[in-house]
C-alpha positions as CSV (number, residue, x, y, z in Angstrom):
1,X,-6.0,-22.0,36.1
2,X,-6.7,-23.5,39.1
3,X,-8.8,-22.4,42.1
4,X,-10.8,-19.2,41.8
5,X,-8.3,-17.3,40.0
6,X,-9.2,-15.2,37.1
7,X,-7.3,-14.6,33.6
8,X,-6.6,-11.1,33.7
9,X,-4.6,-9.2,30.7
10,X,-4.3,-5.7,30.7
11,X,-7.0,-5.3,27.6
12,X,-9.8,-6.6,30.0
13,X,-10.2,-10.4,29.2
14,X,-11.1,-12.1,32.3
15,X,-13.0,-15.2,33.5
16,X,-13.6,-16.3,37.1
17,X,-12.6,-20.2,37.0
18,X,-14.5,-22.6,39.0
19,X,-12.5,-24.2,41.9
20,X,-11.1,-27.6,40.8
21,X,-11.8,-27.5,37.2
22,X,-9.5,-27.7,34.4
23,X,-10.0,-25.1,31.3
24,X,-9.6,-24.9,28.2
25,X,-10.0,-22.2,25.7
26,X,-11.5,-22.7,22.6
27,X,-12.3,-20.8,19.3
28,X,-14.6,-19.9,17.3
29,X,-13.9,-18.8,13.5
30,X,-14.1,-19.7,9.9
31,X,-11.8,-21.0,7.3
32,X,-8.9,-21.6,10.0
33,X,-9.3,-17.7,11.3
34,X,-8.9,-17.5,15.2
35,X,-11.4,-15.2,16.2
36,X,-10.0,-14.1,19.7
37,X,-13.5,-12.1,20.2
38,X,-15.5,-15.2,20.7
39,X,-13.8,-17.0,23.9
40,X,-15.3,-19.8,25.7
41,X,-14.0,-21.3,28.8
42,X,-15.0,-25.1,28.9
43,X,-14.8,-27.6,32.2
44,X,-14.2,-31.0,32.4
45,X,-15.0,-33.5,34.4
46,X,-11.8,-34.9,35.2
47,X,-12.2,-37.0,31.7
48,X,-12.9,-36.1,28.5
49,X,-16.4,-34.9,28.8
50,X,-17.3,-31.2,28.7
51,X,-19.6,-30.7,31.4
52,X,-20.6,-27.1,30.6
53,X,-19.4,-24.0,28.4
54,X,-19.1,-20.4,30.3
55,X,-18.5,-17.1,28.0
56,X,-15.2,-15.3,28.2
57,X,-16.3,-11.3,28.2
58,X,-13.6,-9.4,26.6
59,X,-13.8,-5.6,26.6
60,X,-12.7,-4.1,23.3
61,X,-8.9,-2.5,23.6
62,X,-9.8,1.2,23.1
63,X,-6.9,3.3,21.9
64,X,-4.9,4.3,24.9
65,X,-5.1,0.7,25.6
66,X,-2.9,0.2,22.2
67,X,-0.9,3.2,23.2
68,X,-0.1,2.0,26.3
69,X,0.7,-1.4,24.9
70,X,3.6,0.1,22.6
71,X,4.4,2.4,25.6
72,X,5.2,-0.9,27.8
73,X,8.1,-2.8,25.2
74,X,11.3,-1.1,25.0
75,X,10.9,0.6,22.0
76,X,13.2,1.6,18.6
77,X,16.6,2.4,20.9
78,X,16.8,-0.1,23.5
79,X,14.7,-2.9,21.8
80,X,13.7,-2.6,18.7
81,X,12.6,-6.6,17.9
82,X,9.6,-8.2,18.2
83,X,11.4,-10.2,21.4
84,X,11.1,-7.0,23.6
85,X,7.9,-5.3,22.3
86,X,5.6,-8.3,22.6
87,X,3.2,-6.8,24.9
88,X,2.2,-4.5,21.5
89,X,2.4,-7.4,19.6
90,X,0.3,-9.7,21.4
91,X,-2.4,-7.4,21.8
92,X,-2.4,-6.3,18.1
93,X,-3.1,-10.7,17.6
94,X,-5.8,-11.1,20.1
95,X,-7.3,-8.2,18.9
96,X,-7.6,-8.4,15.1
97,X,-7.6,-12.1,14.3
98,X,-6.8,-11.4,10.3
99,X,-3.8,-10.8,11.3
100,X,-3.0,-15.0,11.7
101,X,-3.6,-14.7,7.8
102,X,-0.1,-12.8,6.6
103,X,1.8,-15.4,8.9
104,X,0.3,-18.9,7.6
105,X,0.5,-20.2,4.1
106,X,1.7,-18.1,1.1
107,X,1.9,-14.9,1.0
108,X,2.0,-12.6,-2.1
109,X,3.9,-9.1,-1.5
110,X,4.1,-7.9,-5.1
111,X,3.0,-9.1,-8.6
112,X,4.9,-12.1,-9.4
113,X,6.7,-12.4,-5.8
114,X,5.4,-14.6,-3.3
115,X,7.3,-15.2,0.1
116,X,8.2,-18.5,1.2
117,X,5.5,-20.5,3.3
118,X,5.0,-19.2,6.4
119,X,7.5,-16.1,6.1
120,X,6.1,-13.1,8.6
121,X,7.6,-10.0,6.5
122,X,4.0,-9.3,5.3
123,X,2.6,-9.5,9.1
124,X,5.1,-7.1,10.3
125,X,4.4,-4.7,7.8
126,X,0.7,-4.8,8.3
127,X,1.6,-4.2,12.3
128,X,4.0,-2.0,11.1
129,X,1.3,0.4,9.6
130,X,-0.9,0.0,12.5
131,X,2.0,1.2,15.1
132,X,2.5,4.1,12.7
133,X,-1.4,5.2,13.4
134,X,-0.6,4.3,16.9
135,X,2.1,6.6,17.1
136,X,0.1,9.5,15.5
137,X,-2.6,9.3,17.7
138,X,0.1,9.5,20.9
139,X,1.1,12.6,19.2
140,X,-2.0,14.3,18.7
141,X,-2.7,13.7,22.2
142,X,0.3,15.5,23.2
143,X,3.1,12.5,23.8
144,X,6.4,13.1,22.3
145,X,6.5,9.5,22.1
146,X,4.9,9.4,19.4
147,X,7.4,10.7,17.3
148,X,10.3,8.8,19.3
149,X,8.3,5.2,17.7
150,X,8.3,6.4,14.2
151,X,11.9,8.1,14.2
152,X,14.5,6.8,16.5
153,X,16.8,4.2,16.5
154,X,19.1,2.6,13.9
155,X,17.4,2.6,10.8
156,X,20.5,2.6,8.7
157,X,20.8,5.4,5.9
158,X,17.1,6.8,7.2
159,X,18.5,7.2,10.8
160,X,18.5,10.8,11.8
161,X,21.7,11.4,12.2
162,X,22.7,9.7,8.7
163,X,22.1,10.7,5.0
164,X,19.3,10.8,3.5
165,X,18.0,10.2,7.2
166,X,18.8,13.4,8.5
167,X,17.2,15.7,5.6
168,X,14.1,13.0,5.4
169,X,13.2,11.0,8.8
170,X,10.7,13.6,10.6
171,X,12.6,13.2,13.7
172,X,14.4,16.1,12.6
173,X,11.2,18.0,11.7
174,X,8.7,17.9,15.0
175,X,6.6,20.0,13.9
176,X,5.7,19.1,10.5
177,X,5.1,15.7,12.1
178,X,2.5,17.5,14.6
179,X,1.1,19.4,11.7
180,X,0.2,15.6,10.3
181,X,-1.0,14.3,13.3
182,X,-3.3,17.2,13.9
183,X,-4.7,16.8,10.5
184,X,-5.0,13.2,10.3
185,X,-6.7,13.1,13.9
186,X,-9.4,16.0,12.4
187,X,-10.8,12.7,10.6
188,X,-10.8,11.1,13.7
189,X,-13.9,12.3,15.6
190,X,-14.4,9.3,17.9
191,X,-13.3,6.5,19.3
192,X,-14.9,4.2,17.2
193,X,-13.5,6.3,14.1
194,X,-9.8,4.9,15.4
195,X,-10.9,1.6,16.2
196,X,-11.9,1.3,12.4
197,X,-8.9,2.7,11.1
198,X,-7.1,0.6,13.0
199,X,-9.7,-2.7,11.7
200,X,-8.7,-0.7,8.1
201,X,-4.9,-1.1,8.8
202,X,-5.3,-4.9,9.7
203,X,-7.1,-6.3,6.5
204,X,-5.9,-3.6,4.2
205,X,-3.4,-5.9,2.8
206,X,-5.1,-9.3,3.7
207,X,-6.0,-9.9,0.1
208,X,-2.1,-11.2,-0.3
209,X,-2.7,-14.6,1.1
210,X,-3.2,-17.2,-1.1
211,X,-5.6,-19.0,1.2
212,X,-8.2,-15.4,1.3
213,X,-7.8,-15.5,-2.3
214,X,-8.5,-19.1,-3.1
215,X,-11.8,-18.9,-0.2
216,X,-13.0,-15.8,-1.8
217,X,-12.2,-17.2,-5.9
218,X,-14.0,-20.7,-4.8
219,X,-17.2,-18.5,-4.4
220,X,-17.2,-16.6,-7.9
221,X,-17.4,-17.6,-11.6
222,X,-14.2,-18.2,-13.4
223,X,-14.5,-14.9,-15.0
224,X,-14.7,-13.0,-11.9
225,X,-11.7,-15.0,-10.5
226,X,-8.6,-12.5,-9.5
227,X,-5.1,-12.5,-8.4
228,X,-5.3,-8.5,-7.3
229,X,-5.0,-8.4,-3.6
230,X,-6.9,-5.0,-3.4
231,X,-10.1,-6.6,-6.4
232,X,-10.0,-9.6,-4.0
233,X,-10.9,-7.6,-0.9
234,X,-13.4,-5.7,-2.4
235,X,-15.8,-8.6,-3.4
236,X,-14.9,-10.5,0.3
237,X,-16.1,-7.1,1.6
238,X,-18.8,-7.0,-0.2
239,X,-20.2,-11.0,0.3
240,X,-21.9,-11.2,4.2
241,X,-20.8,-14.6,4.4
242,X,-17.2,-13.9,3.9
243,X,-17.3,-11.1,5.6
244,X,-18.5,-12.8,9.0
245,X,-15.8,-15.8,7.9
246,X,-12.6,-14.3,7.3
247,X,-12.9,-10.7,8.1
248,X,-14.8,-10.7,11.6
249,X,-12.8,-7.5,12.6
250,X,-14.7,-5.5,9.5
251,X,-18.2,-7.5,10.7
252,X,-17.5,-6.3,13.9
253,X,-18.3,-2.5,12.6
254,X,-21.5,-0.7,11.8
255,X,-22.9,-1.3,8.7
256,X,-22.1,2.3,7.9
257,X,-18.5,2.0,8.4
258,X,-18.4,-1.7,6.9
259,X,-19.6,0.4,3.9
260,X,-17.4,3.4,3.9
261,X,-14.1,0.7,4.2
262,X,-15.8,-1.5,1.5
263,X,-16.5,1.6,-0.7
264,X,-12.6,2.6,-0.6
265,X,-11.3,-0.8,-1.5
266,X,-13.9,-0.8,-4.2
267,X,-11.6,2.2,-5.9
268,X,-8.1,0.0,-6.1
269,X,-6.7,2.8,-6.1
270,X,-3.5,3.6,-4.5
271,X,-2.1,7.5,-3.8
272,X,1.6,6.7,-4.3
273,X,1.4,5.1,-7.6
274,X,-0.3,8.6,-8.8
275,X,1.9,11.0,-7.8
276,X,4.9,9.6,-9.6
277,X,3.2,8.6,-12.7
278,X,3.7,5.0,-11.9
279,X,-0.4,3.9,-12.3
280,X,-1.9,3.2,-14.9
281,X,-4.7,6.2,-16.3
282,X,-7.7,3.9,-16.2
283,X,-7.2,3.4,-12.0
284,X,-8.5,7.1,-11.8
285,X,-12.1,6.2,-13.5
286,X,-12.9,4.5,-10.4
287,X,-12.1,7.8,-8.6
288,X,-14.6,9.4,-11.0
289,X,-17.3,7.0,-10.6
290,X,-17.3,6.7,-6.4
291,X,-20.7,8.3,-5.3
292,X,-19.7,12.3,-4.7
293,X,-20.9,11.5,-1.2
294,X,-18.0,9.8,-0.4
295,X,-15.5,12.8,-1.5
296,X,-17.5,14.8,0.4
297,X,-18.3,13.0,3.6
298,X,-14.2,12.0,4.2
299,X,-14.4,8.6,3.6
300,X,-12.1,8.5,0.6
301,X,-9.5,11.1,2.3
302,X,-9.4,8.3,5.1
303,X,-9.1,5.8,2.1
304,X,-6.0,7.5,0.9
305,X,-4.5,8.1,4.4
306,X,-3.9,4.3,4.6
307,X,-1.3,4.5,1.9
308,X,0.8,6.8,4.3
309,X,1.0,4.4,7.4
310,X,1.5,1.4,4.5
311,X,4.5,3.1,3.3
312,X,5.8,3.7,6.6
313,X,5.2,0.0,8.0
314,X,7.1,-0.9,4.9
315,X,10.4,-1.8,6.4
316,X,9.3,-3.1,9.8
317,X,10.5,-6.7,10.2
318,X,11.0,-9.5,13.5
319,X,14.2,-7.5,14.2
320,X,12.8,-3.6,14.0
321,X,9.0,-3.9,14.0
322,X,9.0,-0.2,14.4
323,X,7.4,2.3,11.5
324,X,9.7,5.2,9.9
325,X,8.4,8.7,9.2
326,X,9.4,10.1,6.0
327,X,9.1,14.0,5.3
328,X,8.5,12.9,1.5
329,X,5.6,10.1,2.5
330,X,3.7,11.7,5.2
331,X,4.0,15.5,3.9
332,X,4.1,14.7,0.3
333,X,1.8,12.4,0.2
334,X,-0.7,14.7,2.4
335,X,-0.2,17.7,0.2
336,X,-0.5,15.4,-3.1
337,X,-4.3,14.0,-1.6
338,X,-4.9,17.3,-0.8
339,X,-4.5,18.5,-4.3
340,X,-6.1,15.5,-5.5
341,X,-9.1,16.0,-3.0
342,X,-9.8,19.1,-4.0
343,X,-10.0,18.3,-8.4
344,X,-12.5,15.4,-7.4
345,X,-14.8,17.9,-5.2
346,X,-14.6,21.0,-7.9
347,X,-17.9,20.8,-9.8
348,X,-16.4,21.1,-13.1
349,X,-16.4,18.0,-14.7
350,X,-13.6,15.8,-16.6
351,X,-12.4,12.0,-17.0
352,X,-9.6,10.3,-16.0
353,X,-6.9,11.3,-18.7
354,X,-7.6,15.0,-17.2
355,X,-7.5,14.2,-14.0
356,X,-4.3,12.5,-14.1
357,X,-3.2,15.3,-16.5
358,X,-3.7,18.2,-13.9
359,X,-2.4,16.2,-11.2
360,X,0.9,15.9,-12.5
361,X,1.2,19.1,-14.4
362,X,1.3,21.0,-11.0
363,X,5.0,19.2,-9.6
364,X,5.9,19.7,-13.4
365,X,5.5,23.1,-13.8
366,X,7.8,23.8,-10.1
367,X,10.5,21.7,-11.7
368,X,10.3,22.9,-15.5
369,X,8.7,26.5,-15.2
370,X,11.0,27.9,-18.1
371,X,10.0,24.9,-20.3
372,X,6.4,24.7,-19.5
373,X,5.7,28.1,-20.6
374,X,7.1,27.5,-23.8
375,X,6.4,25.0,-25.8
376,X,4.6,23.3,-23.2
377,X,1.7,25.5,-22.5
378,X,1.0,26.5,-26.0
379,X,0.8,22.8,-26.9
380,X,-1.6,22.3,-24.3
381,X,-4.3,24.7,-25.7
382,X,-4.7,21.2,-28.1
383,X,-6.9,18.7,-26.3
384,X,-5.7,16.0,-28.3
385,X,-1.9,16.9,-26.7
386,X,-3.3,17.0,-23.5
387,X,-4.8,13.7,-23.6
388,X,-1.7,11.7,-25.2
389,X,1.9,13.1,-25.7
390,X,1.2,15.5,-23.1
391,X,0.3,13.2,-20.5
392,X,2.7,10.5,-21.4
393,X,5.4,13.4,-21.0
394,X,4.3,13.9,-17.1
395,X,4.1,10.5,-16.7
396,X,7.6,9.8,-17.4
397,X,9.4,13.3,-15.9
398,X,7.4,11.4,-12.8
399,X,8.8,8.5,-12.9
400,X,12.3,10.2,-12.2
401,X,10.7,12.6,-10.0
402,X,10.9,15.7,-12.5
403,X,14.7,14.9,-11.8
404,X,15.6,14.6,-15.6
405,X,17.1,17.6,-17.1
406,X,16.3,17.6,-20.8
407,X,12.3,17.8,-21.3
408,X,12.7,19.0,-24.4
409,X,14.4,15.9,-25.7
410,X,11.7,14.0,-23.9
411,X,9.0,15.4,-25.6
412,X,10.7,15.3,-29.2
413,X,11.2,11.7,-28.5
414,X,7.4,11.5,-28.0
415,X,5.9,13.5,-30.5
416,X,8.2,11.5,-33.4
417,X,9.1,8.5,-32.3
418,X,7.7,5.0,-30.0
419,X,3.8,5.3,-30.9
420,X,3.3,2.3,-29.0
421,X,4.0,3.7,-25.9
422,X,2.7,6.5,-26.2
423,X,-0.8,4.6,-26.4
424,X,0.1,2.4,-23.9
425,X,0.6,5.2,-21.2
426,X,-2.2,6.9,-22.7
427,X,-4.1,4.5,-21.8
428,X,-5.6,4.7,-25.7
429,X,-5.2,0.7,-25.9
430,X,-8.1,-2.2,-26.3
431,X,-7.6,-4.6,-23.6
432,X,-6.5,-4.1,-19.8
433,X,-3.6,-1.2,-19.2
434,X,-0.7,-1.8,-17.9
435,X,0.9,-0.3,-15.1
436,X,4.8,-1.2,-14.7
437,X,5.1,-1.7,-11.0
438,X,8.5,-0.1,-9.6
439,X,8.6,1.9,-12.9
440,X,9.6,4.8,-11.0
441,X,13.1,2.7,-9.7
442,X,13.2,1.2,-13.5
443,X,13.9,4.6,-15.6
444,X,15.0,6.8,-13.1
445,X,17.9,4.3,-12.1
446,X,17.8,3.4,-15.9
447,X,18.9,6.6,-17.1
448,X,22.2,5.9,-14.9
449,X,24.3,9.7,-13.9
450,X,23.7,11.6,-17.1
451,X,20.7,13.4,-16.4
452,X,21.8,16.5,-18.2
453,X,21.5,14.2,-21.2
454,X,22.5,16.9,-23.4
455,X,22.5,14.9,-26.9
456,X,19.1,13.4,-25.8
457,X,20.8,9.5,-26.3
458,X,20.2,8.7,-22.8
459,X,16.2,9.0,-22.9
460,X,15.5,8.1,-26.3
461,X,17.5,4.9,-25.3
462,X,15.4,4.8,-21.7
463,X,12.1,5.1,-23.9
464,X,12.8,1.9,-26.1
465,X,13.3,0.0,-23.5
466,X,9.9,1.0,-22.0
467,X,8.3,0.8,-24.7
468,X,9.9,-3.2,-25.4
469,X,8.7,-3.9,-21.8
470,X,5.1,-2.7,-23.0
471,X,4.8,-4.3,-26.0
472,X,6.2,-7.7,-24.6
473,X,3.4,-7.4,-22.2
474,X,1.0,-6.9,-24.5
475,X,1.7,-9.9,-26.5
476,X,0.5,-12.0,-23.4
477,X,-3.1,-9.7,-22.9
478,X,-6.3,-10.4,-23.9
479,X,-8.0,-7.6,-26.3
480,X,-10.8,-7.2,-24.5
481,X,-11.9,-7.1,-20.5
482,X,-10.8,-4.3,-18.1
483,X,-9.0,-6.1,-15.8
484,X,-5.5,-3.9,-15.0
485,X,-2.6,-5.5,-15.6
486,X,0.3,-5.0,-13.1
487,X,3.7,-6.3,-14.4
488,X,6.9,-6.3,-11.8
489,X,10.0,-4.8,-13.1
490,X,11.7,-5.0,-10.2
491,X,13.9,-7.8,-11.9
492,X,15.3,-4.9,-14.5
493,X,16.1,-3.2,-10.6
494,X,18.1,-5.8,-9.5
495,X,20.0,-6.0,-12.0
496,X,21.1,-2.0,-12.9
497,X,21.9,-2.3,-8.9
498,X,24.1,-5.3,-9.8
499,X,26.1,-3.5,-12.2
500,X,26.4,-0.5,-10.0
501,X,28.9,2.5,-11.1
502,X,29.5,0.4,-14.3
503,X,25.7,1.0,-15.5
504,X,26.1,2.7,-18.8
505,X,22.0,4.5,-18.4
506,X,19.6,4.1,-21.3
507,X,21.2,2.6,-24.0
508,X,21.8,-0.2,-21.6
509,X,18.6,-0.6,-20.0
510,X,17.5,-1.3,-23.7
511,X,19.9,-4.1,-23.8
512,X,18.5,-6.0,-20.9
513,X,15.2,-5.6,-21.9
514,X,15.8,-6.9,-25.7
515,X,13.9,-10.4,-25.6
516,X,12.6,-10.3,-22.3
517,X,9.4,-12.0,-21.7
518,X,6.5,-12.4,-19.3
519,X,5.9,-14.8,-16.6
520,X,2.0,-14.4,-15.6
521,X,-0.6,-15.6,-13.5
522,X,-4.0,-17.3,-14.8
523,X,-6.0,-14.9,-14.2
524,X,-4.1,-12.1,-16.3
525,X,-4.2,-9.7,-13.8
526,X,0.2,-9.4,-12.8
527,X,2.9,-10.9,-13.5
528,X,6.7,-10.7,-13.3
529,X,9.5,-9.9,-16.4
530,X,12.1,-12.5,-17.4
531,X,15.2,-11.4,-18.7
532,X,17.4,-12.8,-20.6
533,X,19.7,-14.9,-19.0
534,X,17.4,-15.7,-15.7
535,X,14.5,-18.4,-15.5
């Protein structure tokens, strides 16, 4: 910029230049990471020769500065794409330079899957989430706004006025939206404590790129090497030389808060998974073993508050970068930390199979009440029941939401039949556990119309084919080490959507699985089911 003119954005990064110079802006970063926080404006002398290198001062965005940002684009009804909202967009990149990472190289979005090189759907969910926090801080200030950027527009089947959309999208319910802004914003008592949720948001997922991985696995022994995106993240966090090279937004913080973030990560643990039975039972002994000073101080209720605004930057893409506010994401998910919150802070103590076992039992005993009075509770005064058949039984009435009609048959099916995976969800196995990622989508889909299942076919048929899909897995696992293992079954999705209203429920989601097998990484840590018929 010629003359003495100065660069002037709206988040406060200026330099005077000096008249009849020519500038360039250079970076300074590690491991390819563009760290916009470290500016320099170098002159020339009309060559090639740097004569001398002046600091660019950049004031830190605060949070009306973010606000105002998303404020400025055009928003979910008049422009929903990235196009029109780049003043948002822009600031989100200059601000938090991990962001660069979900755009370049590979990126993995779930076990087994990774998007093609250089595909952005993992960056625009990662803004995505950080919008969504955007938008609840607008609304805890008092702008309707806030709800407009999480609600409106055309969002297909979760618009507000279409079905589901107009039973689930809070648009339709402003005030149980405010009721989760006012809470979420109680663990918000500064400033800075939104500038490190929003540093939270930005890396929270960062652990997907192949290149973070492969910096952070070059630095351990082979035995500590990982595929998990969440394990990954945890030793980066903890390593100050990583840290200051590829997470310069998390070095940026107090040590305090460096720890608190680190100390959540260190859990892997992840809220949706719990509620619908979909994790495995030995992700809650981390839960147990976090220093009680951390369940008492907030620091894991923030922890779990990021699942919320990751689910609801889910779906943003190039062409609607906007979140969506779902009645059964932000208030379920609230009411099911809450509950989980308060088991972890009771004094009384217990492990992770009772943990997990309360959890659960509370949603089960609103959908069954009749049924878990009797036989359920009188089983229960065994602690052997409560600890395997028991547990396993909640597990799967979760994985189809409590939707299933015939518990009893369930639990006959359990108590006589398919030991193996009965262990397996037990989490009474030697070896790593395995958690069934989409699980949830696989049985409740699985089991096809006939939930009434009054003959009891249907789940017994559902259950084989679980259990198949375990002991495939198994077959490929080491028996010792603790290292979770996260298989996708999103392939067994596909293909029940595929056959749409010809899916004939359990007895052929057994078929399908008959003779699959497992594709797997080299670590052993996830991996991705082959049916029969695909390669």
């Amino acid at each position: 910029s010629p003359g003495d003119q100065a660069l002037k954005q709206p988040w406060g990064l200026t330099h005077p230049f000096p008249a009849g110079r020519r500038c360039t802006m250079l970076c300074c970063g590690g491991a390819g990471v563009f760290n916009y926080m470290n500016l320099s404006c170098c002159t020339a002398d009309g060559g090639e020769n740097l004569t001398e290198v002046l600091p660019v001062h950049r004031k830190r965005p605060a949070m009306a500065d973010f606000a105002a940002a998303l404020k400025a684009g055009a928003g979910p009804v008049e422009g929903p794409g990235y196009e029109d909202n780049r003043a948002i967009l822009d600031l989100l990149d200059i601000s938090f330079p991990e962001l660069r990472a979900y755009r370049l190289g590979r990126i993995q979005t779930s076990p087994g899957v990774e998007e093609i090189e250089g595909s952005p759907t993992e960056y625009y969910r990662t803004v995505g989430a950080m919008i969504a926090l955007i938008a609840t801080y607008l609304y805890a200030q008092g702008d309707d706004s806030g709800l407009n950027v999480v609600s409106a527009g055309a969002r297909g089947p979760m618009s507000v006025d279409k079905i589901p959309g107009k039973f689930l999208n809070l648009g339709t319910q402003p005030e149980a939206y405010r009721t989760f802004c006012h809470g979420f914003a109680k663990c918000m008592q500064s400033e800075e404590d939104w500038w490190a949720m929003m540093v939270f948001l930005a890396v929270h997922d960062i652990g997907k790129s192949d290149e973070f991985r492969n910096r952070v696995n070059s630095t351990l022994p082979k035995a500590r090497r990982t595929d998990d995106h969440d394990r990954i993240l945890a030793i980066a966090l903890q390593d100050p030389q990583l840290l200051e090279e590829l997470l310069p937004s998390v070095k940026g913080l107090g040590v305090e808060r460096q720890q608190k973030i680190a100390d959540g990560f260190a859990t892997q643990f992840q809220l949706p998974q719990l509620g619908q039975g979909e994790t495995a039972v030995d992700s809650l002994r981390s839960l147990l073993q976090l220093d009680r000073q951390r369940i008492l101080d907030g620091t894991l209720q923030v922890y779990l508050y990021h699942s919320i605004f990751d689910v609801a930057g889910a779906a943003a893409n190039e062409n609607f970068i906007f979140p969506v506010a779902l009645q059964p994401v932000y208030i379920g998910f609230t009411s099911a930390m809450a509950g989980l919150l308060e088991r972890l802070q009771s004094p009384r103590k217990t492990d992770e199979s009772s943990l997990y076992f309360d959890f659960l039992r509370t949603n089960f005993e609103k959908a069954y009440p009749e049924f878990a009075r009797d036989p359920f509770a009188n089983l229960c005064e065994s602690r052997v029941f409560r600890s395997e058949v028991g547990l396993v039984l909640l597990r799967v009435l979760a994985l189809t939401r409590n939707t299933y009609k015939n518990p009893a048959c369930a639990l006959s099916c359990l108590l006589t039949s398919y030991p193996t995976l009965v262990n397996e969800m037990a989490g009474k196995v030697a070896g790593p556990q395995i958690m069934l990622y989409y699980a949830p989508d696989m049985l409740r889909m699985g089991l096809g119309t006939d939930l009434e299942d009054a003959s009891g076919n249907n789940i017994r048929q559902a259950l084989g084919a679980m259990e198949d899909v375990y002991r495939a897995t198994r077959e490929v696992l080491p028996t010792t080490g603790d290292a979770r293992f996260e298989l996708n079954v999103q392939p067994i999705v596909s293909r029940i959507k595929a056959a749409g209203k010809g899916w004939r429920g359990g007895a052929q989601l057994r078929e399908i699985c008959t003779g699959a097998t497992i594709s797997h990484n080299e670590f052993l840590t996830e991996g991705i089911i082959i049916l029969q018929g695909e390669s």
